[in-house]
C-alpha positions in Angstrom: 0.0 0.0 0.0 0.8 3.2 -1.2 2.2 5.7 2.4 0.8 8.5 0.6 -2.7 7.0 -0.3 -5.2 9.0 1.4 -7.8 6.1 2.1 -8.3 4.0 5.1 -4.5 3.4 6.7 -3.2 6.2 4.6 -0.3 8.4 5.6 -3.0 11.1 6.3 -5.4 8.2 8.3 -4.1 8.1 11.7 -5.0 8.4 15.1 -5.1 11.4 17.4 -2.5 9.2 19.5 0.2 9.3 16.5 -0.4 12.9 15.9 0.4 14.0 19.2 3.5 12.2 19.1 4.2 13.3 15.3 3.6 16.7 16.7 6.0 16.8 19.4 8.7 15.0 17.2 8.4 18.0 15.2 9.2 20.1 18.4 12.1 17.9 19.3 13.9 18.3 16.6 13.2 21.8 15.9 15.6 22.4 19.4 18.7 20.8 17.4 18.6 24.0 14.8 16.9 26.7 17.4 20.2 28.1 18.6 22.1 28.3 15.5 20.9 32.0 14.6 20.8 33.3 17.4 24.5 31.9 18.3 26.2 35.6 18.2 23.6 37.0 20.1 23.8 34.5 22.8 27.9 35.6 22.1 27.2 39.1 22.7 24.6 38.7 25.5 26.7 36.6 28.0 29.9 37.9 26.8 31.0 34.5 25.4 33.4 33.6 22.3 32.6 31.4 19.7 34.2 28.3 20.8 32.2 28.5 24.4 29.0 29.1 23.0 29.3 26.2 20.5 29.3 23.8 23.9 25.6 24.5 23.5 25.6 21.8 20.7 28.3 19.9 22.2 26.9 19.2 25.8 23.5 19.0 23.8 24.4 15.5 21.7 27.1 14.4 24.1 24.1 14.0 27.1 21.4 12.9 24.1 24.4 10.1 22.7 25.0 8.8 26.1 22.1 8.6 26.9 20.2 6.9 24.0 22.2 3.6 25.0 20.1 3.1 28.7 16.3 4.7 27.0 15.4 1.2 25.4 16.7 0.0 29.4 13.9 2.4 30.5 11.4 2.7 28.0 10.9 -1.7 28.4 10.7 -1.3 32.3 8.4 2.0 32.6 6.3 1.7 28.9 7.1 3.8 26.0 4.3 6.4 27.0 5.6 7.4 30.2 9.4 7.5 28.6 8.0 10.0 26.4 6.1 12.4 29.0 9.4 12.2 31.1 12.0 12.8 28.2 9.3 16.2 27.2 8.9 17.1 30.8 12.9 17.1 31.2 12.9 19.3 27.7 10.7 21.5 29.1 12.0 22.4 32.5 15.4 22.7 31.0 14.4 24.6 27.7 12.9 27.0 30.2 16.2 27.5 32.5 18.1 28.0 29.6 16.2 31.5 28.9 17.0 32.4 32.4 20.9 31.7 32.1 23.1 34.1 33.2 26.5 32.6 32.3 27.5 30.6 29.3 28.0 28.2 32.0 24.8 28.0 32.3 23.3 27.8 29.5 25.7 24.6 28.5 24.9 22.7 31.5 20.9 23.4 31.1 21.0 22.3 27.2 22.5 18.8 28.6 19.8 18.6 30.8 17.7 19.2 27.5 19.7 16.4 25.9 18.7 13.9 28.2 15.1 14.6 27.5 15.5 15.1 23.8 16.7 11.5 23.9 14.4 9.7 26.1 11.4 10.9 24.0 13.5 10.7 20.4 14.3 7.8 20.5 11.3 5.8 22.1 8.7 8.1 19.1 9.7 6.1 16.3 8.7 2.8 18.8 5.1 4.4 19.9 4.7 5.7 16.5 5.2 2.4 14.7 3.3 0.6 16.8 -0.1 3.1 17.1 0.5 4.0 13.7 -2.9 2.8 10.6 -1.0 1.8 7.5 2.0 -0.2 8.6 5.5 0.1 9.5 6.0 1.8 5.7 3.4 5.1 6.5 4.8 5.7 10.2 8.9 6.0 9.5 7.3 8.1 6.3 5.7 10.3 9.3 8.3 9.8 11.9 10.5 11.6 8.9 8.4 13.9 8.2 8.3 15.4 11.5 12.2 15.3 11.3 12.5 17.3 8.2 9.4 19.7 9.6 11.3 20.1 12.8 14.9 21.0 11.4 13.1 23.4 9.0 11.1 25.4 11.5 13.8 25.2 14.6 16.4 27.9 12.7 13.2 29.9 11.8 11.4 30.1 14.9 14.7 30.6 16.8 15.1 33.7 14.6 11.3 35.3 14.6 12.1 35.3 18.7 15.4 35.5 18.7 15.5 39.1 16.7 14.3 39.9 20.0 16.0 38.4 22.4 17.7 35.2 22.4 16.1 34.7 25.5 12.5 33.9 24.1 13.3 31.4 21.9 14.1 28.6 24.9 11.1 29.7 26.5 8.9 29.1 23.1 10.5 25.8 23.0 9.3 25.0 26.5 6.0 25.8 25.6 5.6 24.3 22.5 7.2 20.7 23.9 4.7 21.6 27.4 1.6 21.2 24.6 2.9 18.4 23.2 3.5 16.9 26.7 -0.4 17.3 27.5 -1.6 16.2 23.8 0.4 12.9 24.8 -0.8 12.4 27.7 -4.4 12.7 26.5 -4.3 11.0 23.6 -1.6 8.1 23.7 -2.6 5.2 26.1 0.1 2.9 27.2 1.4 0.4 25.1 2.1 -3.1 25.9 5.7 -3.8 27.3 7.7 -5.8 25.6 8.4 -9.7 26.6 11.9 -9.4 26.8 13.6 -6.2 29.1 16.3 -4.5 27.2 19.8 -5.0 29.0 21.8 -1.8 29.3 24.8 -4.0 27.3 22.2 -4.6 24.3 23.0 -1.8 22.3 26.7 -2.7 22.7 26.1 -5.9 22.3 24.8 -5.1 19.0 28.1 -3.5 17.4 29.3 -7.2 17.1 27.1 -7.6 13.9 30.0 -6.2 11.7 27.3 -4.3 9.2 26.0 -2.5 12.0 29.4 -1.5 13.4 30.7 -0.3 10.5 27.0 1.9 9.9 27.5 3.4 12.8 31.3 4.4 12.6 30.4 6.2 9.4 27.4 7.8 11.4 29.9 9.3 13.9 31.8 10.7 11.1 29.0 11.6 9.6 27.8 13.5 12.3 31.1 15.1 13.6 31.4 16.9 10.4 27.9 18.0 10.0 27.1 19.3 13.4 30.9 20.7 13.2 29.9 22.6 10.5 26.1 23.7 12.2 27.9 24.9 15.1 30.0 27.8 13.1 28.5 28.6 10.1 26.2 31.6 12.1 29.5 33.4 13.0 30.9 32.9 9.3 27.9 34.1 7.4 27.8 37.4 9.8 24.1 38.2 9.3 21.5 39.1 11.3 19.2 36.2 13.3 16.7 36.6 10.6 18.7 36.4 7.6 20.6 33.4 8.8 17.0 31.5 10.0 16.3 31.9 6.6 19.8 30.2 5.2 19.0 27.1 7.9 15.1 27.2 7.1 15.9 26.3 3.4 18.4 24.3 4.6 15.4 22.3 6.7 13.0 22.3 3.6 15.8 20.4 1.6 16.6 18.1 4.3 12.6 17.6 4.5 12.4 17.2 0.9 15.1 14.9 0.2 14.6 12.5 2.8 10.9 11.9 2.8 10.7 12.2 -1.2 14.0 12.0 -2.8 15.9 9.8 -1.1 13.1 6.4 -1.0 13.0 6.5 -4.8 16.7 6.7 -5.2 16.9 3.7 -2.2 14.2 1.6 -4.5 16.3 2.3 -7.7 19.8 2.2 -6.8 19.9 0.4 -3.3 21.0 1.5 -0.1 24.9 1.1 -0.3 25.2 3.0 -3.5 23.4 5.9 -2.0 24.8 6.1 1.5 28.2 5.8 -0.1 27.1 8.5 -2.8 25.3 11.0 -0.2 28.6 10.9 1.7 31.1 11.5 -1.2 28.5 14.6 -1.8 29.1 16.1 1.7 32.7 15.7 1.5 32.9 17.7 -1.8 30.3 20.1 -0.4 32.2 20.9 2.9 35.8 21.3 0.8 33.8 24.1 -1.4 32.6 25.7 1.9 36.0 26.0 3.7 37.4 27.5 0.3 34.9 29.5 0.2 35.2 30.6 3.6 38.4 32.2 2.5 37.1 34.5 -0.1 37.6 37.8 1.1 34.3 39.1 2.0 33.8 42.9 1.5 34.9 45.2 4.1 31.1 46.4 4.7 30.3 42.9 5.8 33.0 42.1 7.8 32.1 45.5 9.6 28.8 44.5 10.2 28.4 44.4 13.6 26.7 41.0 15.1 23.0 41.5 16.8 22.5 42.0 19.8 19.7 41.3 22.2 18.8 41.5 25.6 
């Protein structure tokens, strides 16, 4: 069956349960790109450099990596619908005590708080979503994808409509948004069964013995390094103000969104997955080689006297 049919199971036929959860995703990953243009006015505000303020990624996915090992260990024991209103109700008390930071010191330790929840409700949505979703296993990663593309459009852009602001207002948006999605969960999603078998805290470890899987996720890492390498600097290179550089990340979302819920399936089915794994990656090396010369180019002398944004 067709994901995209709109008839009974359809991608568009599902219940209030996987909407919610859809909804929230979208919300979840929309804090990943929220900071990025507002970066050099969380800089100027705290009186940070580049380098410390970049921690706000790093403490981010070093808490969410860590952590995603032991949420299967607690999603099996507690059910997937209570690891979901804990990871959101850890997102939102920390996404609110990062707007009230006063130190870059802060602000880093309050994002790995948001870490930990990002990744107790990430990575136990695909689970609940699959398994409430009409339609099959096929329509809910189409979803579960969708709301990832959605989220890491929107995250840059809302992070810049309150962030022209202040940076402040952008946390304390997120905290809202993710404090609706909390109550949308737990009004619409009932619990759903536990699995036979408790997940050991050594299964995920356990795993990287299956050399295909090992080897997936060593490229992942690299993957990853790079790109989030890249995410963390580009606001201080492009030297714009929050809302022009929402708007380079916000395309850069739609793309993303594009890409992986339409492109990349039909070029899967024609071509297979190896071919186009090893094809994306060869892409985003040559891509990231054109940036850094680029990033050389003299720029003229009214932008690099541009001053960065501030807000209160």
């Amino acid at each position: 069956m067709d994901p995209f049919d709109a008839g009974a199971g359809g991608l568009l036929k599902q219940p209030k349960s996987v909407w919610a959860t859809a909804g929230a995703s979208v919300v979840a990953f929309m804090g990943i790109g929220l900071v990025d243009p507002i970066l050099p006015s969380i800089a100027q505000g705290l009186h940070a450099t580049a380098s410390q303020v970049s921690l706000l990624f790093t403490s981010y996915f070093l808490i969410t990596a860590v952590a995603m090992l032991v949420t299967g260990f607690v999603s099996s024991r507690i059910g997937g619908r209570r690891t979901l209103l804990l990871g959101l109700a850890f997102v939102v008390v920390f996404a609110g005590l990062a707007g009230t930071s006063g130190s870059v010191g802060e602000l880093v330790g309050f994002r790995a708080g948001w870490g930990l929840g990002n990744a107790l409700f990430v990575s136990t949505a695909l689970a609940v979503i699959v398994g409430a979703a009409a339609g099959g296993s096929a329509a809910a990663i189409l979803l579960y994808e969708s709301a990832l593309g959605l989220g890491m459009a929107c995250g840059p852009l809302l992070g810049a409509l309150l962030g022209d602001a202040s940076w402040r207002y952008p946390f304390f948006g997120t905290a809202f948004l993710m404090a609706v999605g909390f109550l949308c969960i737990a009004a619409f999603l009932k619990e759903q069964p536990k699995p036979a078998r408790k997940t050991s805290l050594l299964d995920p470890v356990k795993a990287l013995g299956h050399g295909g899987l090992a080897s997936a996720a060593i490229s992942a890492f690299f993957y990853n390094y790079t790109f989030f390498t890249v995410l963390a600097f580009t606001p201080f290179v492009l030297n714009m103000s929050p809302y022009r550089s929402g708007a380079v990340f916000f395309a850069w979302g739609v793309l993303l969104a594009v890409f992986s819920v339409i492109v990349a399936p039909r070029l899967q089915k024609r071509f297979g997955s190896l071919k186009v794994l090893g094809g994306s990656l060869v892409l985003l090396a040559a891509d990231v080689l054109v940036l850094g010369y680029g990033s050389h180019t003299p720029r003229p002398s009214s932008a690099r006297s541009s001053p960065v944004p501030s807000s209160a």
